[in-house]
C-alpha positions as a printed NumPy array, in Angstrom:
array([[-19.68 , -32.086, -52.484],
       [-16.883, -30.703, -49.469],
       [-16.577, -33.161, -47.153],
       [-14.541, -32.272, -43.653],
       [-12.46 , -34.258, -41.64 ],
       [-13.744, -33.536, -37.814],
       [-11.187, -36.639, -36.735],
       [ -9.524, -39.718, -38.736],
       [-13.092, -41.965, -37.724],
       [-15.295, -39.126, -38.822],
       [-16.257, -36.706, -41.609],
       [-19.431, -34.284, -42.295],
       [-20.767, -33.154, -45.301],
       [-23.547, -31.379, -46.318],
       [-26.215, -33.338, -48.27 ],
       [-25.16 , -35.875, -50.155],
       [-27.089, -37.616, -53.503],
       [-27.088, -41.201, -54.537],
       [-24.793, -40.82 , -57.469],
       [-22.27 , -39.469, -55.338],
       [-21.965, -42.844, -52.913],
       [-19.555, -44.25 , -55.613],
       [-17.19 , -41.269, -55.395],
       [-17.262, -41.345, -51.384],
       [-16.592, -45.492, -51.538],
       [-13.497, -44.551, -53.513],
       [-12.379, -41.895, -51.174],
       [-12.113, -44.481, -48.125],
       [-15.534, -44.256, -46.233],
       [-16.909, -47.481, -45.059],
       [-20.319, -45.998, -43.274],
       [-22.666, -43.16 , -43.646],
       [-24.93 , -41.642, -41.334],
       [-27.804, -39.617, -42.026],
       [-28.332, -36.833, -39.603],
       [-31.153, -35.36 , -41.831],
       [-34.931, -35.929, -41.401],
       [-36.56 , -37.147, -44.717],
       [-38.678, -34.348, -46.792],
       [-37.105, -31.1  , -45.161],
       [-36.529, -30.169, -48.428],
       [-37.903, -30.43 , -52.072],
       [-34.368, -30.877, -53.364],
       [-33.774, -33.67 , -50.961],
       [-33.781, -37.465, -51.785],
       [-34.811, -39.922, -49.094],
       [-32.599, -42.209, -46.747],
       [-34.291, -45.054, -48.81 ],
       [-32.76 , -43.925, -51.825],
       [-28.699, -42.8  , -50.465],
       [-29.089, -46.606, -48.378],
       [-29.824, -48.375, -51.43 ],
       [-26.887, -46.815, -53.374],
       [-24.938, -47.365, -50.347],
       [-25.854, -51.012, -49.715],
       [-25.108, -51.878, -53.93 ],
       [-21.314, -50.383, -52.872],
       [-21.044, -52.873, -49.816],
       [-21.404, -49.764, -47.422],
       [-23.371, -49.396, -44.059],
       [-26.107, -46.88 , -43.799],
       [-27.51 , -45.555, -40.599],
       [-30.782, -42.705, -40.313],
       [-30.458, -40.951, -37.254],
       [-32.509, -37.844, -38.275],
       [-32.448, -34.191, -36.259],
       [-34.158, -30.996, -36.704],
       [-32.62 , -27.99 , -36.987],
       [-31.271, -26.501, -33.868],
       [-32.648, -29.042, -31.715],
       [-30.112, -31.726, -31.574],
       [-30.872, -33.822, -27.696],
       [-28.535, -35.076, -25.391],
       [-30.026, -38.634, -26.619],
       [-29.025, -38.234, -30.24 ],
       [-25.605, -37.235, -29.033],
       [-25.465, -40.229, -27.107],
       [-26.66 , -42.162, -29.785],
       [-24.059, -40.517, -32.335],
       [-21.323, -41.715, -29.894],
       [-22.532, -45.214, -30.004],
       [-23.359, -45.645, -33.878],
       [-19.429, -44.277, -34.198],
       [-17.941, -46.474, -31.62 ],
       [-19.251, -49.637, -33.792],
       [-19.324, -48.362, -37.529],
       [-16.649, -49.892, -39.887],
       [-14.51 , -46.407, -40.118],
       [-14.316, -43.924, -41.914],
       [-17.779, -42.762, -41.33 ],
       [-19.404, -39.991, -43.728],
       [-22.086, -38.237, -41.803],
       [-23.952, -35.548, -42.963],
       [-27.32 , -33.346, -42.918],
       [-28.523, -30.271, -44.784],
       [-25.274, -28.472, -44.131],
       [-23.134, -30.281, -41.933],
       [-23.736, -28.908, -38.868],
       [-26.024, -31.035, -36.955],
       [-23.687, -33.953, -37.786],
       [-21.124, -32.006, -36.221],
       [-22.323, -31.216, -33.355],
       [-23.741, -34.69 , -32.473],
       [-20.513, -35.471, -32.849],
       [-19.292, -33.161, -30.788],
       [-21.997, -34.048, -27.397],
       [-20.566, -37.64 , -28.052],
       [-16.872, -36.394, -27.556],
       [-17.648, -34.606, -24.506],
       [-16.45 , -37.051, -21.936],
       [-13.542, -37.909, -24.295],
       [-12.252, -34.609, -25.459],
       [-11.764, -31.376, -23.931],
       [-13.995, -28.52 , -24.993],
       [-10.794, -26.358, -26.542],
       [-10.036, -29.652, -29.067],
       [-13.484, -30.189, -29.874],
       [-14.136, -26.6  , -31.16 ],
       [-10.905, -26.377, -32.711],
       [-12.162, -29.052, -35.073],
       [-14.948, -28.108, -35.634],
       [-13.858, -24.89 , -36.604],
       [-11.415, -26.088, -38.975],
       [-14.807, -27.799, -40.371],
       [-16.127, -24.741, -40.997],
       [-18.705, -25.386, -37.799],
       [-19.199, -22.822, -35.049],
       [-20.025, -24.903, -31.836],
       [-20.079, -21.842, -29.654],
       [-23.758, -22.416, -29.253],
       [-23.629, -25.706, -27.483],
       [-20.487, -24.95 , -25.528],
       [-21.987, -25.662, -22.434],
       [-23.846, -28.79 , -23.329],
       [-19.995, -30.004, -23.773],
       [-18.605, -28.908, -20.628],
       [-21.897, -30.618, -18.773],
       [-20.878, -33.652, -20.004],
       [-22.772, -33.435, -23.68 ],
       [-26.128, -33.258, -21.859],
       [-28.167, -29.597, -21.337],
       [-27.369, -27.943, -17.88 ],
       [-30.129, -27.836, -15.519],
       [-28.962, -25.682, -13.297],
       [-28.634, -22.089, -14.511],
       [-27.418, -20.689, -11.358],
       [-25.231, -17.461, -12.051],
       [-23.119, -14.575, -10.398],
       [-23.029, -11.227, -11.847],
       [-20.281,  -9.064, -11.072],
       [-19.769,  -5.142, -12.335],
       [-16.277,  -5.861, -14.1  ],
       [-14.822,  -9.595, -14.69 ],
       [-11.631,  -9.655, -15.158],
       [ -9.836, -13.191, -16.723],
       [ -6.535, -13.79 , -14.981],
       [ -4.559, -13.369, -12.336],
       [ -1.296, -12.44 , -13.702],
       [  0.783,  -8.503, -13.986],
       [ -2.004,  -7.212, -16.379],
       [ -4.825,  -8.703, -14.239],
       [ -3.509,  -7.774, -11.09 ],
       [ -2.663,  -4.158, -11.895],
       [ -5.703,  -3.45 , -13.891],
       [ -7.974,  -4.11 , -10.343],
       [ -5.787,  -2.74 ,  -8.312],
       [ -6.044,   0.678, -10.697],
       [ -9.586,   0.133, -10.886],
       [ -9.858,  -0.043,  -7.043],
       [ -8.035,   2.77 ,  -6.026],
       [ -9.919,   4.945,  -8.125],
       [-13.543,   3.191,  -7.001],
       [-12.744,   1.424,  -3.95 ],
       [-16.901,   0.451,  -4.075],
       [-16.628,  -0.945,  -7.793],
       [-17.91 ,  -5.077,  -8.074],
       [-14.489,  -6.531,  -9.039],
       [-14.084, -10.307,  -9.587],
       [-11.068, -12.302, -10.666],
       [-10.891, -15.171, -12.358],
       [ -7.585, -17.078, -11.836],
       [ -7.574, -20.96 , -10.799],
       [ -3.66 , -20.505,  -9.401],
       [ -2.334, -20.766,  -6.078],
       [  0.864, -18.794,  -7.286],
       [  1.639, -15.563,  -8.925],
       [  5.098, -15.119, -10.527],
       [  7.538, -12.146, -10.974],
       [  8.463, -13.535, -14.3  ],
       [ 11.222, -11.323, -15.657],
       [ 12.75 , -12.105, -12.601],
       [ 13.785, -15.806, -14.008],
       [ 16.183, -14.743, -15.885],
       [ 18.596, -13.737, -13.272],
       [ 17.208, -16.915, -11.435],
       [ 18.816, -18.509, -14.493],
       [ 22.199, -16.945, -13.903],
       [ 22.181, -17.655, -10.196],
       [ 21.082, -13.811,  -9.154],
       [ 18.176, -14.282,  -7.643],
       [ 16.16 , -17.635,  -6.499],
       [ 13.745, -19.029,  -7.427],
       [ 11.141, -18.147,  -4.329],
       [ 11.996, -14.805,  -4.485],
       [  9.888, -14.467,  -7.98 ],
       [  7.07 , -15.892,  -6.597],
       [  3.762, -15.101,  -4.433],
       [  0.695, -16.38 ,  -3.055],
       [ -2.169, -15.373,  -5.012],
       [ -4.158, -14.844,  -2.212],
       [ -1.259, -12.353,  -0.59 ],
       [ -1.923, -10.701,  -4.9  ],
       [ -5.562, -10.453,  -4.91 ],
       [ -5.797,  -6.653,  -4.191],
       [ -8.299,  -6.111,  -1.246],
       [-11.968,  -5.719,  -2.131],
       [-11.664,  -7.749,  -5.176],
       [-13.906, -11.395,  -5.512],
       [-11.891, -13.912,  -6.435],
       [-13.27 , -17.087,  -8.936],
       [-10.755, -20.141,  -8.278],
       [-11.514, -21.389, -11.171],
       [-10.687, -21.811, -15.424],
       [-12.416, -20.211, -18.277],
       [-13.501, -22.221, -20.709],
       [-15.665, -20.295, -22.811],
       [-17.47 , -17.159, -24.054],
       [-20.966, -15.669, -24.541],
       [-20.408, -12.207, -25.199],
       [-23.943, -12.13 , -26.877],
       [-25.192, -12.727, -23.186],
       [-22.447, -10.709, -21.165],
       [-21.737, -14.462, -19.58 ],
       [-18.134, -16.537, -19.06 ],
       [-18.48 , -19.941, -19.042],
       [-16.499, -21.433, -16.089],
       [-15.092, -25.246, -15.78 ],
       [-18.222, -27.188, -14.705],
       [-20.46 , -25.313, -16.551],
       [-20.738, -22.782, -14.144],
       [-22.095, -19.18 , -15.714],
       [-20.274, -15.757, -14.714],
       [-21.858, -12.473, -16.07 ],
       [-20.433,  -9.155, -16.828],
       [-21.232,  -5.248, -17.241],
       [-17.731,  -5.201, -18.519],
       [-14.885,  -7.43 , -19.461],
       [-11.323,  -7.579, -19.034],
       [ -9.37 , -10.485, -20.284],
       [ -5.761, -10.867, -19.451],
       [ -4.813, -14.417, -19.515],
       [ -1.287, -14.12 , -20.946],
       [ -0.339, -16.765, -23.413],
       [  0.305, -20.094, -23.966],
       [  4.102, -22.01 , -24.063],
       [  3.804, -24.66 , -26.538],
       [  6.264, -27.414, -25.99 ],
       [  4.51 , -29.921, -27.716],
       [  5.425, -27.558, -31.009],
       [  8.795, -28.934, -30.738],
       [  9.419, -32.67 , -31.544],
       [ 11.235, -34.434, -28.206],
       [ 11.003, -31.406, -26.491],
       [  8.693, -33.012, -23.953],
       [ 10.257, -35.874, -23.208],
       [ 13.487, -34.242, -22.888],
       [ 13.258, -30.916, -21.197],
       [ 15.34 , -30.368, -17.649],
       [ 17.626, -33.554, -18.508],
       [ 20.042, -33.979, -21.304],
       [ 21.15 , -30.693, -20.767],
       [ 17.828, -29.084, -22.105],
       [ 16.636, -26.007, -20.013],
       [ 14.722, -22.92 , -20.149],
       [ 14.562, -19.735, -18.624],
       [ 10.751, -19.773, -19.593],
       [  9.52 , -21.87 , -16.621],
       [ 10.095, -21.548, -12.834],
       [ 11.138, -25.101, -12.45 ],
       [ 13.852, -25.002, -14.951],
       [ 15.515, -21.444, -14.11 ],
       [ 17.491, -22.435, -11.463],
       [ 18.543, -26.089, -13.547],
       [ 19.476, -23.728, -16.455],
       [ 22.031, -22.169, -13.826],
       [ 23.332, -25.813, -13.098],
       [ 24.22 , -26.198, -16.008],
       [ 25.981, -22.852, -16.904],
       [ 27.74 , -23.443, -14.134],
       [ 29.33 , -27.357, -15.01 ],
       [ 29.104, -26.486, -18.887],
       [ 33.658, -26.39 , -19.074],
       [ 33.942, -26.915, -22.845],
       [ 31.575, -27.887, -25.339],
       [ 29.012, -25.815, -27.264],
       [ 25.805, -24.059, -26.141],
       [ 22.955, -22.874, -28.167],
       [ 20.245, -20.77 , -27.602],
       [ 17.08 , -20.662, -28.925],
       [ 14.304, -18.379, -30.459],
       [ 11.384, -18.84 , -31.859],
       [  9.377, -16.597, -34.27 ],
       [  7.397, -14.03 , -32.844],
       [  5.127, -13.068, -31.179],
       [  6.804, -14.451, -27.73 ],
       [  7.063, -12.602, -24.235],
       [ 10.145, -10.49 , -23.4  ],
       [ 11.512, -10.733, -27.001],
       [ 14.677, -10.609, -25.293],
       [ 14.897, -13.053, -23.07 ],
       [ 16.371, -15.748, -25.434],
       [ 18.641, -13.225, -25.174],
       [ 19.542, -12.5  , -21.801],
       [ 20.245, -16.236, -20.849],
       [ 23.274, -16.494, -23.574],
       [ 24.496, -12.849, -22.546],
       [ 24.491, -13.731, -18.74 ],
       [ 25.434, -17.578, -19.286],
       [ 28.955, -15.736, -21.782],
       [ 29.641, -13.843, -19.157],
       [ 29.996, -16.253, -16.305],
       [ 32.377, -18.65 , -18.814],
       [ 34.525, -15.495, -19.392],
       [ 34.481, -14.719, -15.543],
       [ 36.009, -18.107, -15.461],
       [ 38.474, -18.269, -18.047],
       [ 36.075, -20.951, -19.953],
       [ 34.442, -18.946, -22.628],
       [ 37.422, -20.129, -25.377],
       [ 36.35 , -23.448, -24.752],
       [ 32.855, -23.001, -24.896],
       [ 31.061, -22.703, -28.392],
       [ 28.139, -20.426, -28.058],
       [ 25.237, -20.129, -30.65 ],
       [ 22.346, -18.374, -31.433],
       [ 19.468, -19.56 , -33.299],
       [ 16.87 , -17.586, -33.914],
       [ 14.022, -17.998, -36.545],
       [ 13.851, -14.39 , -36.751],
       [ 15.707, -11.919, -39.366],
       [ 17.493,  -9.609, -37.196],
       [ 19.175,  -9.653, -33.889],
       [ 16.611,  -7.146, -31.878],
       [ 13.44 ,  -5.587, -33.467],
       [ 14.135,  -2.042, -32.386],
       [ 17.778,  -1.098, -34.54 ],
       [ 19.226,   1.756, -31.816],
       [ 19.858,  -1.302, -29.684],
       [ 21.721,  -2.967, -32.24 ],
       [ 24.775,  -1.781, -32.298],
       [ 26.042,  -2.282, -28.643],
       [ 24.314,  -5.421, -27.865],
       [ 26.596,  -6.022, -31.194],
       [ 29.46 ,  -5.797, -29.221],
       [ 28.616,  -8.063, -26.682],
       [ 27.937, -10.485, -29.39 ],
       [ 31.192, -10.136, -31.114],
       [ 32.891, -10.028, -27.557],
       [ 31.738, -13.387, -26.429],
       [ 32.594, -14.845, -29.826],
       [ 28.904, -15.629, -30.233],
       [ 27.618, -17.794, -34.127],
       [ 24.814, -15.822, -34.829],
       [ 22.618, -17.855, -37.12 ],
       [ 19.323, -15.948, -38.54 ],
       [ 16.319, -17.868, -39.99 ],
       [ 16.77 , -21.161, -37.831],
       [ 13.778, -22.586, -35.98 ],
       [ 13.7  , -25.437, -33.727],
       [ 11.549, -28.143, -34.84 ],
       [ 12.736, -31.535, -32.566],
       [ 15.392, -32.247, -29.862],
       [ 16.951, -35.857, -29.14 ],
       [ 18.244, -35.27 , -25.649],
       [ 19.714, -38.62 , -25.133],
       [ 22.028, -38.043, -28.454],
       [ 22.167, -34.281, -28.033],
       [ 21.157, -33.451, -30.865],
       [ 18.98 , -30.518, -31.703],
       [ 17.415, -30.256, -35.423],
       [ 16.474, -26.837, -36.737],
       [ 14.496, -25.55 , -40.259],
       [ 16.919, -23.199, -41.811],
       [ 15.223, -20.965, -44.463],
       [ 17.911, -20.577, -47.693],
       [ 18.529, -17.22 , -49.309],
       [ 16.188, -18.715, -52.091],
       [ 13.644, -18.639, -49.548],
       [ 13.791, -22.616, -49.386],
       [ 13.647, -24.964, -46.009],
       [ 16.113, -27.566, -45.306],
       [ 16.785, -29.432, -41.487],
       [ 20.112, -28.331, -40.09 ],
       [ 21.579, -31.238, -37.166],
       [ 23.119, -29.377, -34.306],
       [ 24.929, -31.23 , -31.756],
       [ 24.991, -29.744, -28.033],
       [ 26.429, -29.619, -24.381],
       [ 23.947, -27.025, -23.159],
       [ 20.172, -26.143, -25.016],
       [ 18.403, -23.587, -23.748],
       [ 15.036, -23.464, -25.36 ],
       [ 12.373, -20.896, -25.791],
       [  9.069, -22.59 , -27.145],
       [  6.374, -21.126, -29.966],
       [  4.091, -19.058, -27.979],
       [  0.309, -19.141, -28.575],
       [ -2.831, -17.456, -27.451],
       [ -4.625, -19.844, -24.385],
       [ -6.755, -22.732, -26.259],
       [-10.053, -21.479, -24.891],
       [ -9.177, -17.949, -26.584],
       [ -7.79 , -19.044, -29.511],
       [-11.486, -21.062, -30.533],
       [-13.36 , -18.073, -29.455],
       [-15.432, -15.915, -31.301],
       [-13.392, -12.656, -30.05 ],
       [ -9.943, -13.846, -31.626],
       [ -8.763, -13.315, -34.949],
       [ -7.274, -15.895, -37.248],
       [ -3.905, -16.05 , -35.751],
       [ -5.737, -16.404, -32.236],
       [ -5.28 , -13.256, -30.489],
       [ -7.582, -11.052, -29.016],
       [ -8.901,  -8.477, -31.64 ],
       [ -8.59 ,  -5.118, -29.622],
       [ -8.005,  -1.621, -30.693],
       [ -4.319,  -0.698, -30.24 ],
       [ -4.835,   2.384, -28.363],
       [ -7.519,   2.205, -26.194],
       [ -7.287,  -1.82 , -25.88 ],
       [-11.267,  -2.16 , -26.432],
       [-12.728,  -5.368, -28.283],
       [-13.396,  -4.187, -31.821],
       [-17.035,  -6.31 , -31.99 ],
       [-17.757,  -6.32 , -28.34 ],
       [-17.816,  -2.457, -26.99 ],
       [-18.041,  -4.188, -23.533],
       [-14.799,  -6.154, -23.582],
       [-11.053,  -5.185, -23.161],
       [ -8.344,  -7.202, -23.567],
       [ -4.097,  -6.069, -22.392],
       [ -1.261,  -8.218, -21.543],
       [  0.081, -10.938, -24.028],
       [ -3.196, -12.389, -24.892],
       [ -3.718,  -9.089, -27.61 ],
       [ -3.09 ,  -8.547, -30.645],
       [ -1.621,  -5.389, -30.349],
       [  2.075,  -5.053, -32.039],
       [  3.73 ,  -3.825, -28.847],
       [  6.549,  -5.993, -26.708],
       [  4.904,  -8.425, -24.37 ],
       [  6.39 ,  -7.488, -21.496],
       [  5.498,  -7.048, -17.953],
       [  6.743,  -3.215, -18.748],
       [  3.608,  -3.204, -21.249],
       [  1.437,  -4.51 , -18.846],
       [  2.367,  -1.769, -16.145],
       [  1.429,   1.009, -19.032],
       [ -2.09 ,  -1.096, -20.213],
       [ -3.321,  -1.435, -16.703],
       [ -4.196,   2.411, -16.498],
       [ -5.273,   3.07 , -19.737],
       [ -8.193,   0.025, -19.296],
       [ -9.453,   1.055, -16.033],
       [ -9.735,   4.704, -17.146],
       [-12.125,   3.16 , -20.49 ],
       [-13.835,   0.581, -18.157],
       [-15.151,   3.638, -15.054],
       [-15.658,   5.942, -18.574],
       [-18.26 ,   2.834, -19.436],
       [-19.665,   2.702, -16.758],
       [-20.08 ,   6.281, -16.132],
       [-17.824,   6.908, -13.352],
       [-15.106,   9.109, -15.119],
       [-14.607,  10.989, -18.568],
       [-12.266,  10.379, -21.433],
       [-10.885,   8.041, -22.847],
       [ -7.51 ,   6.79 , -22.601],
       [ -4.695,   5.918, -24.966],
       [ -2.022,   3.318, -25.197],
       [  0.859,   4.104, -26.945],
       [  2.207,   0.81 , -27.416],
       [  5.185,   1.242, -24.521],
       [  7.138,  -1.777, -23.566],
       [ 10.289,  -2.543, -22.078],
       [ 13.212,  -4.923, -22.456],
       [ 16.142,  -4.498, -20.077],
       [ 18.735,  -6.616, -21.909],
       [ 21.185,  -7.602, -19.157],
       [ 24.317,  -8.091, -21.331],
       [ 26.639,  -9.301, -18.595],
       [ 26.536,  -9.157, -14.835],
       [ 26.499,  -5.496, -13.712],
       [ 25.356,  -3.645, -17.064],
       [ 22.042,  -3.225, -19.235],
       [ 21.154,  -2.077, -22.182],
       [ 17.345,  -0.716, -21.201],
       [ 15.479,  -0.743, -24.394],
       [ 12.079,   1.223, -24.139],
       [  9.886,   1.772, -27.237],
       [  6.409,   2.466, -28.036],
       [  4.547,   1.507, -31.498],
       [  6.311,   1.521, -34.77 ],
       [  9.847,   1.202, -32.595],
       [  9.95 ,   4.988, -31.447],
       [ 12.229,   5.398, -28.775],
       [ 10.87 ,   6.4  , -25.502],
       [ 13.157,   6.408, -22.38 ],
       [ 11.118,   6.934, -18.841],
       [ 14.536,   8.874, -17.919],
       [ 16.58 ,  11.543, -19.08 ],
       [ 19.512,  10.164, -21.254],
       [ 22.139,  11.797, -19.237],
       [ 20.971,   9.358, -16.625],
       [ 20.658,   6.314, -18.542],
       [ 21.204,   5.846, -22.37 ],
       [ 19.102,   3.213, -23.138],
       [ 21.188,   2.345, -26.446],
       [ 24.598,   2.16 , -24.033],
       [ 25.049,  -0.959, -21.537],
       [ 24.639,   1.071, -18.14 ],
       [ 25.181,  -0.159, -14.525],
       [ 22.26 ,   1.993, -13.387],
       [ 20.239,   0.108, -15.407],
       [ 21.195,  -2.826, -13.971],
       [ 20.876,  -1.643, -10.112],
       [ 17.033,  -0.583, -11.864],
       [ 16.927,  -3.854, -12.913],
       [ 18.205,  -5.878, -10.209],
       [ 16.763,  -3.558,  -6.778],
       [ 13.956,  -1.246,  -8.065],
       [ 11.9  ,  -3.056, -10.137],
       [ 11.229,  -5.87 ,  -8.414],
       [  9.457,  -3.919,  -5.227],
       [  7.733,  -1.782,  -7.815],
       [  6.205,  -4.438,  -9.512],
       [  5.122,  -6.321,  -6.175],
       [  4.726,  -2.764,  -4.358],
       [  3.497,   0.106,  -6.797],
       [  2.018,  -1.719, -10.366],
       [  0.227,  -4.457,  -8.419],
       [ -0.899,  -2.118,  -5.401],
       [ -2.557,   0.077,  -8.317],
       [  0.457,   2.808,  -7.778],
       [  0.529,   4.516, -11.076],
       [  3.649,   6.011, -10.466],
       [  5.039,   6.87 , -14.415],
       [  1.997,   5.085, -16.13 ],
       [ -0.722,   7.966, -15.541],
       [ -2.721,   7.114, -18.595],
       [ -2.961,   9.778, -21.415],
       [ -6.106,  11.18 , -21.939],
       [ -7.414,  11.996, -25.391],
       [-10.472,  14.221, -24.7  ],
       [-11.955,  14.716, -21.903]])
């Protein structure tokens, strides 16, 4: 007998026999429920008999019997109000567990969102996919099936989902194109860290997203909130049902604050700041700006994140302003970072080395930030020993610049279409689902093992429109991804050290090194950096310009 914990009121079993009650009063339970109609099986003893060994044990019993695959919105309802007046823990169970669970699951629906209730079930063991919708609509069947149906569907608004209809438009301006994106805003995110050293501001990083929707594209205000890929259908907040010929899911990824204890509670006071949200940026330059003496640290967490060098950047460009002042000796920097080595790509070691070692910086490998105390300024970190042991490490601070865990969106990660760690499971090179021949997936949300980077994006967009017209018929090929992604690592006002890379940490400069050497700090870079990329991201990648990410073709 396996029984699962769906929440600390409820578990589900499969079947359960009398003998067993005695074992499942020892283990807590209070209350069973039988979900399970008497004589579905020849194996099966009757509610009379598992009440009776129930009742001898001083436990409730309750029958409230289903047939397979045809739970109603009436037993769900009547689930919920059995559980709301059970002496807890409550054991319910059925022939395999799965109609308990997803009674359980129509009586969470106004309680619960969809993402938590899968996620529970599927650490159950339970797929609930099938009665996703019955969830959203409140834990009773929709009656209205009305539907759109658009040629390509494309989740998210952001640099991936932008650029990929943009590239898809300019090469079929009469393509069906729909967006789904419920924001009002679209940010130029690698432009917060120089909002974070007082280079830019804030509203220069950010756009309308009705000024970003590229013309001739629908756009879906609205949230995801589940899949049927089985039926070519999204399933929209409200219940409302978007199909597909083909797929594109960009959605970018989730910051997880909550990962980190008293991070919440704490974050833009107290000295805590981040570089990661557009809020913050410009409070993280307040404070770089006061900070006189004390100690700073800055944070990373393990990978994957976005722009693995942004944790980065902010201590490079907040050193450099102290020395500018004549502060730095009085100014304790620190980085901890949960990772092994300073950058993942080693030709870039070695100068942004120098920086390190020129702003006096504590490097400190293996540390990951587990809780902050802002009012005592205290940050608390899991160091990992040389025996490969983990003990907490107290750090006091002036200034705390935090990058969070970074996780695949919640309706994405309790999908059918991720793998285990919750990322989209696409081919690496031409970005295609590997179950669903139909669906792409770029930006952060994949599970490819390039940078997530804006720089990525630029080179995905391309190489997904190309496979999505081959689908459906209206050009030949297919495309490749080579894993390309950038990281311009501004080291101190004025100077860069432009890492570019593709798969496996081959080098791969977009200019010749006479011009720029990406493994030197350059000030070209930094004028790239700083003046050009900015209107090529809002002018060229998001208009559908290709202009140095022509996708590769590998047969044509």
């Amino acid at each position: 007998m396996q029984i699962h914990q769906l929440s600390p009121a409820l578990s589900i079993s499969a079947q359960i026999l009398p003998h067993e009650l005695a074992a499942i009063s020892e283990a807590g339970f209070h209350s069973i429920v039988c979900n399970r109609p008497d004589g579905e099986g020849g194996d099966q003893p009757l509610f009379a008999e598992i009440e009776r060994a129930a009742k001898t044990l001083g436990m409730r019993a309750h029958y409230l019997p289903a047939e397979p695959g045809k739970v109603s919105d009436e037993q769900g309802i009547a689930f919920g109000q059995l559980l709301a007046r059970l002496p807890k823990p409550v054991l319910a169970y059925c022939r395999t567990g799965m109609r308990s669970t997803t009674m359980w699951a129509l009586s969470q629906a106004n309680q619960q969102s969809l993402p938590h209730i899968m996620e529970a079930a599927k650490k159950a063991g339970f797929d609930l996919h099938g009665v996703a919708r019955r969830i959203l609509n409140h834990g009773r069947t929709p009656l209205d099936a009305a539907e759109v149906t658009h040629a390509v569907v494309i989740i998210g608004g952001g640099a991936a989902g932008i650029a990929t209809a943009s590239s898809l438009l300019a090469r079929q301006p009469d393509l069906d194109v729909a967006i789904i994106d419920p924001a009002d805003v679209h940010y130029y995110q690698p432009g917060w860290t120089l909002v974070g050293a007082g280079i830019f501001d804030a509203p220069q990083t950010a756009h309308t997203m009705a000024s970003t929707i590229p013309r001739g594209a629908h756009w879906i205000k609205s949230a995801v909130a589940a899949f049927e890929p089985e039926r070519n259908a999204v399933i929209l907040d409200g219940c409302r049902i978007v199909r597909y010929e083909q797929l594109l899911i960009c959605p970018g990824l989730k910051l997880d604050w909550h990962a980190i204890d008293g991070l919440p509670e704490t974050l833009g006071r107290n000295g805590v700041t981040s570089n990661y949200l557009y809020h913050l940026a410009p409070y993280t330059w307040n404070l770089v700006q006061s900070l006189r003496a004390g100690r700073a640290i800055f944070t990373q967490p393990p990978m994957p994140i976005k722009c693995a060098g942004a944790p980065q950047k902010a201590m490079y460009l907040s050193a450099d302003h102290w020395k500018r002042h004549g502060v730095l000796g009085q100014i304790e920097v620190e980085f901890c970072s949960a990772g092994a080595v300073l950058f993942g790509v080693a030709d870039y070691v070695p100068a942004l080395m120098e920086y390190i070692d020129a702003y006096a910086v504590d490097l400190n490998f293996g540390h990951t930030l587990v809780s902050v105390n802002g009012p005592a300024k205290i940050a608390t970190f899991s160091r990992t020993g040389a025996d490969g042991g983990r003990q907490l490490v107290e750090r006091p601070f002036d200034l705390l610049h935090v990058v969070p865990p970074q996780v695949a969106p919640d309706f994405i990660r309790v999908s059918t279409l991720a793998v285990a760690a919750g990322w989209l499971d696409v081919d690496p090179a031409t970005l295609r689902h590997r179950v669903w021949s139909n669906i792409h997936a770029l930006g952060d949300v994949a599970n490819t093992a390039n940078a997530k980077t804006a720089a990525a994006a630029r080179k995905q967009g391309p190489v997904v429109a190309h496979n999505v017209l081959a689908a459906l018929g209206r050009a030949t090929g297919s495309a490749r991804y080579d894993g390309y992604g950038s990281c311009p690592l501004t080291v101190e006002r004025g100077k860069i050290v432009l890492a570019e890379f593709t798969y496996g940490g081959k080098l791969a400069p977009s200019l010749p090194t006479w011009l720029i050497d990406g493994t030197r700090p350059s000030r070209l870079a930094w004028l790239l950096k700083e003046r050009i990329l900015p209107p090529l991201y809002w002018r060229g990648m998001l208009k559908g310009r290709e202009w140095m990410a022509k996708p590769e073709l590998a047969d044509q």
